[in-house]
C-alpha positions in Angstrom: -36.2 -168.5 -91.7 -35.7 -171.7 -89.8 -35.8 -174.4 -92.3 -38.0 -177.9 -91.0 -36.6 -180.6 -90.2 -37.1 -183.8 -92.3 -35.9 -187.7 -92.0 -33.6 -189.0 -94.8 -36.6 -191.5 -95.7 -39.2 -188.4 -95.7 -36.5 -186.5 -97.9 -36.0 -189.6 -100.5 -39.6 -189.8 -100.3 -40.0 -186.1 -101.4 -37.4 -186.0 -104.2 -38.6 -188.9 -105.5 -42.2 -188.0 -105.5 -41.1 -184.5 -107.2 -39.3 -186.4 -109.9 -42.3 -188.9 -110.7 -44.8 -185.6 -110.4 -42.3 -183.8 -113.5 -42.1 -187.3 -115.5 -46.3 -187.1 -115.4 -46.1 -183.6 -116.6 -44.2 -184.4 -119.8 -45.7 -188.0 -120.0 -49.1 -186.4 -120.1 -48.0 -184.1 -122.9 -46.7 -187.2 -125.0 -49.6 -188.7 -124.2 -51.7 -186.6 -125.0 -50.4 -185.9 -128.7 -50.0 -190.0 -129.4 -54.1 -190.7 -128.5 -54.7 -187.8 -130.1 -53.0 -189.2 -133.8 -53.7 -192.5 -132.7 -57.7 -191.5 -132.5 -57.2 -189.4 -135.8 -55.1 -192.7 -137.1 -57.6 -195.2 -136.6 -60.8 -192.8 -137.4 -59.2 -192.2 -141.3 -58.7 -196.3 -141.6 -62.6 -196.7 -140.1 -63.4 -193.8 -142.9 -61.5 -195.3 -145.4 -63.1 -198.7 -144.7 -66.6 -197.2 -144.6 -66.0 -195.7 -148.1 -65.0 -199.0 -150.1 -67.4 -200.5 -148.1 -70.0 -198.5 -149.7 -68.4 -198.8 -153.3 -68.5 -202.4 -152.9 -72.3 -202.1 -152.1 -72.7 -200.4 -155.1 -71.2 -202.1 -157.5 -73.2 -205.4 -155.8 -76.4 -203.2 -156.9 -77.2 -201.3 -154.2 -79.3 -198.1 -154.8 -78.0 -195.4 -153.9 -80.6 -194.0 -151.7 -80.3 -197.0 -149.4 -76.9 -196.0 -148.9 -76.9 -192.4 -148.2 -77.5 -191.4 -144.6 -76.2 -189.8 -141.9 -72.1 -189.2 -142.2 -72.0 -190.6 -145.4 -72.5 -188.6 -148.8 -72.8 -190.3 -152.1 -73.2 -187.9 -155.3 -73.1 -188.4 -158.8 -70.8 -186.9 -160.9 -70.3 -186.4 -164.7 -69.1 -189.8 -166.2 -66.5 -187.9 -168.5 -64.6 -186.8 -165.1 -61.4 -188.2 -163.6 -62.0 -190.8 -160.6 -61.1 -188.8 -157.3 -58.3 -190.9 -154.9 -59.1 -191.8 -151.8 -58.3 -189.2 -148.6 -59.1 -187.7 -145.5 -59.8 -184.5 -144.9 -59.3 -182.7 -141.5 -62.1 -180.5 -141.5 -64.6 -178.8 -139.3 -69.1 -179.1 -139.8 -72.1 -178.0 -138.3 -73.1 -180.0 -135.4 -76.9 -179.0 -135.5 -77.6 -180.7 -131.6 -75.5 -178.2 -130.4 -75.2 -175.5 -132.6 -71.8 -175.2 -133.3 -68.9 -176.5 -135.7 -67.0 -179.4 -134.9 -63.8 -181.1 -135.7 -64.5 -183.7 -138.1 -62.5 -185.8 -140.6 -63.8 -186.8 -143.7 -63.1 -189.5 -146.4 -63.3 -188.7 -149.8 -63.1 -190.8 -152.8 -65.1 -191.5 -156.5 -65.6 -194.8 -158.5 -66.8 -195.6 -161.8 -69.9 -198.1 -161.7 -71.6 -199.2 -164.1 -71.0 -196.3 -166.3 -71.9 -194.4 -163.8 -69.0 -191.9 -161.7 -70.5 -191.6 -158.0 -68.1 -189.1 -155.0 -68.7 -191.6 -151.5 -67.6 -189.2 -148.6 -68.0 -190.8 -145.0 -67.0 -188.5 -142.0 -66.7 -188.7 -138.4 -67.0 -186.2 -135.3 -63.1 -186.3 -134.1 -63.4 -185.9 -130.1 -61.6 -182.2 -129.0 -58.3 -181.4 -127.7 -59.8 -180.7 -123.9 -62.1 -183.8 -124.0 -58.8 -186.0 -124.9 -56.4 -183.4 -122.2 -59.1 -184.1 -119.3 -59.2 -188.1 -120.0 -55.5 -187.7 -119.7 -55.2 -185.7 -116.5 -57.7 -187.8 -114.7 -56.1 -190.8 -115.4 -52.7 -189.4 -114.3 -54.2 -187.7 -111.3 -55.1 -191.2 -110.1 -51.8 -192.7 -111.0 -50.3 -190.1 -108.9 -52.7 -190.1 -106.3 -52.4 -194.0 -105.8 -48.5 -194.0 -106.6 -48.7 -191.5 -103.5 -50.2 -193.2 -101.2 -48.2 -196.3 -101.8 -44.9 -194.2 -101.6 -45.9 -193.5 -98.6 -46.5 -196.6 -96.9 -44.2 -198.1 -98.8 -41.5 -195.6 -97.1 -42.6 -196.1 -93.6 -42.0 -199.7 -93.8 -38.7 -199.0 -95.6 -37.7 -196.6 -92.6 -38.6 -198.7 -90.1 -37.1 -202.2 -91.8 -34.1 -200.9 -93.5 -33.1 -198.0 -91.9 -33.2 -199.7 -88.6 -29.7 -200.6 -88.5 -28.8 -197.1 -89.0 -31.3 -196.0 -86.4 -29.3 -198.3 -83.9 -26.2 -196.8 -85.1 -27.3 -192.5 -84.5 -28.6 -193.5 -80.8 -25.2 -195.4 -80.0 -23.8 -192.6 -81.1 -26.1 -189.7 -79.2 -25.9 -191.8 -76.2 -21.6 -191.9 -76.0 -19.7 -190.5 -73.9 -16.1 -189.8 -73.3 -16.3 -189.5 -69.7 -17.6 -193.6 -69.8 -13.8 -193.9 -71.6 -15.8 -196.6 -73.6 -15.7 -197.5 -77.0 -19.1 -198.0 -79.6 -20.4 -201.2 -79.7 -22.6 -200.9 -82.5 -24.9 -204.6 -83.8 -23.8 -206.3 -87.1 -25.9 -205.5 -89.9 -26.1 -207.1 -93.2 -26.0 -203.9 -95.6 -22.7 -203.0 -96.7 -22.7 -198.9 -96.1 -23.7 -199.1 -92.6 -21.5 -202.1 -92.2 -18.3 -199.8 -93.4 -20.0 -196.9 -91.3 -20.2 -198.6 -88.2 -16.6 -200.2 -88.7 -15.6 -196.3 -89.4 -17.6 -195.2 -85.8 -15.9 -198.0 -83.8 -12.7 -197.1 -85.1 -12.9 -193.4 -84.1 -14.2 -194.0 -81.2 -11.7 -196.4 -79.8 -8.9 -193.5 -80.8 -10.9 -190.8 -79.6 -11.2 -192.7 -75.9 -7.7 -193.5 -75.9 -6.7 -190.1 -76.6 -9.0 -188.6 -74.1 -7.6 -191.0 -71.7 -4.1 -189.9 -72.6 -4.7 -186.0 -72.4 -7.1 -186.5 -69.0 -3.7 -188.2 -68.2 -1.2 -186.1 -68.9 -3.4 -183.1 -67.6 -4.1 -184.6 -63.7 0.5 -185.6 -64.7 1.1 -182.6 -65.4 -1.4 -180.6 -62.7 0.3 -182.7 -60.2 3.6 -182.5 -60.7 3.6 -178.8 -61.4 2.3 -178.5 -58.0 4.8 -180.1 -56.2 8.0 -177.6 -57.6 5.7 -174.5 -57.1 5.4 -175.6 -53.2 8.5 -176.0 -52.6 9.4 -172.8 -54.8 6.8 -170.8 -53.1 8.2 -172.4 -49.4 11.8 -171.1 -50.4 11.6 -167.8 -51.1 9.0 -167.5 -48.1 12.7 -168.7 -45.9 14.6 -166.5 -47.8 12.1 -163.6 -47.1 12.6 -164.2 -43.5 16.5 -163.7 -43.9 18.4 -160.7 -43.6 18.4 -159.4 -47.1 18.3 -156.0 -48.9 16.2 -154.0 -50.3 16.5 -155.4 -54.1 16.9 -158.9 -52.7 13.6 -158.7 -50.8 12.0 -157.2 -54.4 13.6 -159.5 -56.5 12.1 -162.3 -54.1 8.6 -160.9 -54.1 8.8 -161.0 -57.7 9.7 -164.0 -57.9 7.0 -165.5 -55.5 4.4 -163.3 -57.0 5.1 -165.3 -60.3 4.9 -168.6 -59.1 1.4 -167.5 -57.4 0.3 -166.4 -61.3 1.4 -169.6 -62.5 0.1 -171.5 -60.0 -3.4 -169.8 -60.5 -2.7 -169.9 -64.5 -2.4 -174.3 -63.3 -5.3 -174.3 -61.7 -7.4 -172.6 -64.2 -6.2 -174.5 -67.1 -6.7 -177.8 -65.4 -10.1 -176.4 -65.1 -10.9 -175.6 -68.3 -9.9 -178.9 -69.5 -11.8 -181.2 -67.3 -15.0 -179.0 -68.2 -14.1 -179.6 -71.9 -13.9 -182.9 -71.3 -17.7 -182.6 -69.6 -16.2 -183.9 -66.5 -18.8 -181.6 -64.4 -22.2 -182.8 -64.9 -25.3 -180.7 -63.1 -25.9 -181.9 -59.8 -29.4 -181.0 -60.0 -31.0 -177.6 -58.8 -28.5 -175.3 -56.7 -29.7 -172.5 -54.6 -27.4 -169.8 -56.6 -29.2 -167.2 -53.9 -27.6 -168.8 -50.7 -24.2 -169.5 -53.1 -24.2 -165.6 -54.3 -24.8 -164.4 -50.5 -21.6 -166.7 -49.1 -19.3 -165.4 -52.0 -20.2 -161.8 -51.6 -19.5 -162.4 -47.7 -15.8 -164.3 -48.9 -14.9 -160.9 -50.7 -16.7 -158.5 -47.9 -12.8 -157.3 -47.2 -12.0 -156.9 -50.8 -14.8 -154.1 -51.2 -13.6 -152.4 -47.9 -10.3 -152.2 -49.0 -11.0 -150.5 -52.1 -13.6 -148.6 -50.8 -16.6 -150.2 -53.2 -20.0 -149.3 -52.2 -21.7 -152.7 -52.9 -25.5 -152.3 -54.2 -28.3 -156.2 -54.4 -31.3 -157.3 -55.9 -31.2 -161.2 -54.6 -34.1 -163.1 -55.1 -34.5 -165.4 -52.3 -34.3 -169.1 -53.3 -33.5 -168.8 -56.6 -32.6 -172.1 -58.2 -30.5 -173.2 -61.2 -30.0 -176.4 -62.4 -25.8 -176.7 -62.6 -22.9 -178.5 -61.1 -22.4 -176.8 -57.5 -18.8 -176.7 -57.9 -19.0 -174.9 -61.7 -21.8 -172.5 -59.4 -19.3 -171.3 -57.1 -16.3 -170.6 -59.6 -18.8 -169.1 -61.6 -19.7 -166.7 -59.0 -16.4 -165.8 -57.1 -15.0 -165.7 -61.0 -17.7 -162.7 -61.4 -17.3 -160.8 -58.5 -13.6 -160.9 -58.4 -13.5 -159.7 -62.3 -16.1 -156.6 -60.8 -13.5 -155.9 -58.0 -10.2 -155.9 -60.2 -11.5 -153.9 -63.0 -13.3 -151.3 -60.4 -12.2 -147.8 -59.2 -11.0 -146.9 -55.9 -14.6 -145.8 -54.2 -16.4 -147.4 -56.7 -19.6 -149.3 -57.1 -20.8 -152.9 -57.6 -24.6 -153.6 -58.3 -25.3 -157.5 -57.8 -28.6 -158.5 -59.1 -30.1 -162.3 -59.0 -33.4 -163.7 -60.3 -34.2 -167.5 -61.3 -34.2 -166.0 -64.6 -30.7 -164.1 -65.0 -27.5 -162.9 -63.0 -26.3 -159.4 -63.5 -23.6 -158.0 -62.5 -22.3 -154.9 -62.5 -19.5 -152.3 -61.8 -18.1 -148.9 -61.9 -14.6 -148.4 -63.8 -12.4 -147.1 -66.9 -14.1 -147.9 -70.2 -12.5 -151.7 -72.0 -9.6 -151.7 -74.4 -10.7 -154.7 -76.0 -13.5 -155.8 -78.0 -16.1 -156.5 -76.3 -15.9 -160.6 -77.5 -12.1 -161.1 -77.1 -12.4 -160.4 -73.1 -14.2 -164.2 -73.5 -11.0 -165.5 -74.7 -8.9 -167.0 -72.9 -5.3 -164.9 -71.6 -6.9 -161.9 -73.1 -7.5 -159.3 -70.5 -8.3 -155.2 -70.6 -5.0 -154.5 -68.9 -1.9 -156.4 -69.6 -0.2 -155.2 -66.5 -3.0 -156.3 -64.0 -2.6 -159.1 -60.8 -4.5 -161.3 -63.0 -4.1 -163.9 -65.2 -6.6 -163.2 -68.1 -8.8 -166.7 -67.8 -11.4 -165.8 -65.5 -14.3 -164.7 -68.2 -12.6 -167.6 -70.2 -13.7 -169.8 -67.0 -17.3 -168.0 -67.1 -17.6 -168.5 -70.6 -16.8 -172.1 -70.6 -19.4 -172.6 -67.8 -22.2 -170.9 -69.8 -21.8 -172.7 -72.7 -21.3 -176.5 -71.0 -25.2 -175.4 -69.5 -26.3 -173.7 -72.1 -26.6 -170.5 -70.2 -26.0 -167.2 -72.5 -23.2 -164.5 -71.6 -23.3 -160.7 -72.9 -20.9 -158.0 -72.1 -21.2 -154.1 -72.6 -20.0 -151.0 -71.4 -22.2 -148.1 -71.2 -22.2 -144.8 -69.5 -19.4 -145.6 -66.8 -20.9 -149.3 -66.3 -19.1 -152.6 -67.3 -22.2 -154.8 -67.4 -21.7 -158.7 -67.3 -25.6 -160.8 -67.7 -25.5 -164.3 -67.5 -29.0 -165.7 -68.8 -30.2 -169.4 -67.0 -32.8 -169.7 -69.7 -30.8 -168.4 -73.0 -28.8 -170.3 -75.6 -25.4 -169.0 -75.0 -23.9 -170.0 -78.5 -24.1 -166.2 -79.1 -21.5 -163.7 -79.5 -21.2 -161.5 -76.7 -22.9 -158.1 -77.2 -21.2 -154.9 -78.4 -21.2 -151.7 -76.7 -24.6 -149.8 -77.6 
């Protein structure tokens, strides 16, 4: 499952939120026990009070029967008998209006008068453990309701003030480019991290420009000057084949002249594959691939005739892909060649094109590699073969700077290559099924 993404303010937010929602928890616990003994607490002292209250009254001359009401208790008891300390008693009573026992503490305590011993009990109803739990949850419910709603204003306005600098910072960075060979310029900011973050981002970018300008150096160096001794290599042995030679001389040339071709080819391709890593080749905007795929499979018409390859389309007329026109073409001469290499004499090619996908097919001997190596680059099925084992390397490359996806299998005699316009291609190739 695909997990949502969330802003670092919204995830801050969140934790802390989580956090705050656990310290209510316990809080409410704690505070729930300390009101309930501070309740009990203050009820015994207001008990206690009431009782020497009434002894007080007593002594003064009060009768008796003005004193003895409701919660309070005053009995007489036999003169002879020990005075009874004062305490509270955690009890439960009747509650006649509604009909059931209560908690209720009591205060109990007897005094000698006037030669007289009276008991003075005073009691209270003591309010219940859900009555004091849902006084406690409402009043946290609110706190966390209101602490809520200020979070989270309080961490828009802390996104959009203090994380503003930062903002700045992730669109510099989204919006460079090596290809521009410039360096960040990212605005002073008074906050220490992204101060040290966007020295850190200038830094790095600065070295990374200068070493992309080195390697696109050396690599246009390099691709130039290779050229030059291969010329004049290949120009050589093209005099030499004109001389009277021998047999093995003429071989040994054509060798030779066969390998500077391959490494000529293995120069171009390379220099390829680098400027495309270095997103040299940007989409040009929509290219008819149709007209494209019809002027390649014209440019290899002699190919198929030589090896005999019955050639089988699907085209869709005016099919359109958004890609550079350039990468277009080497993608599909790169597809068709690799269909007429790896095909059978009197084989078959099936070529079929919709805005949606290319697929292309053909006929030959089933792969010796796995099926995701033949993407890598100088791997090919047959070691021995005119070719120099970058082309799906070249296709691949393509795919993935356009976000097109690749697959390759093999089934029942068929090599089958799909390239899908509309499909991430940060998949591994398919396996045979």
């Amino acid at each position: 499952m695909k997990l949502p993404r969330l802003r670092l303010i919204d995830q801050l937010t969140l934790w802390f939120l989580l956090v705050t929602a656990l310290v209510l928890l316990v809080g409410g616990v704690i505070v729930f026990h300390v009101v309930q003994r501070e309740i009990i607490r203050e009820d015994a002292r207001r008990l206690q009070d009431t009782v020497e209250l009434l002894a007080r009254n007593l002594r003064e001359g009060t009768e008796t029967g003005q004193l003895d009401g409701y919660q309070v208790n005053i009995q007489e008891l036999d003169p002879a008998a020990r005075e009874i300390p004062m305490h509270v008693k955690d009890t439960v009573a009747w509650f006649p209006p509604h009909q059931h026992y209560e908690r209720e503490l009591r205060a109990v305590a007897s005094y000698k008068i006037n030669d007289r011993h009276y008991q003075i009990a005073a009691s209270n109803l003591v309010p219940e453990q859900d009555e004091i739990a849902d006084g406690v949850v409402q009043s946290l419910g609110w706190t966390f309701a209101l602490l809520l709603v200020l979070v989270g204003l309080l961490s828009r306005f802390l996104s959009w003030r203090m994380l503003a600098p930062f903002n700045r910072t992730l669109q510099a960075v989204k919006s460079f480019s090596l290809t521009r060979q410039s360096p960040l310029r990212l605005s002073p900011t008074r906050t220490s991290e992204f101060r040290l973050l966007n020295q850190f981002l200038e830094k790095m970018s600065r070295k990374a420009v200068a070493d992309y300008r080195s390697l696109k150096e050396f690599t246009e160096n390099a691709s130039h000057e290779l050229q030059t001794p291969l010329a004049v290599i290949r120009g050589k042995l093209e005099l030499l084949m004109e001389t009277e030679i021998s047999d093995r001389q003429a071989s040994l040339i054509l060798a030779a002249h066969e390998a500077v071709e391959r490494l000529s080819k293995t120069n171009q391709a390379l220099t390829l594959l680098t400027r495309m890593e270095n997103q040299e080749y940007k989409p040009t905007g929509p290219v008819n691939l149709s007209k494209l795929l019809h002027h390649a499979l014209r440019a290899y018409h002699e190919l198929f005739l030589m090896k005999r390859i019955g050639l089988e389309t699907e085209i869709e007329e005016e099919a359109e892909v958004r890609l550079n026109a350039a990468l277009a073409d080497i993608l599909l001469h790169n597809l068709i060649s690799n269909a007429i290499r790896h095909n059978n004499q009197g084989g078959r090619v099936k070529v079929a094109l919709t805005s949606a996908r290319l697929l292309i097919q053909n006929t030959g001997r089933p792969p010796q590699l796995q099926p995701e190596q033949l993407f890598q680059r100088f791997k090919k099925d047959n070691q021995s073969a005119d070719s120099i084992g970058l082309g799906l390397a070249i296709v691949k490359q393509i795919c993935d700077l356009n976000g097109f996806g690749v697959s390759y299998r093999h089934r029942e005699g068929w090599h089958r290559l799909e390239v899908l316009f509309d499909a991430p291609s940060r998949k591994m190739p398919e396996a045979a099924v």
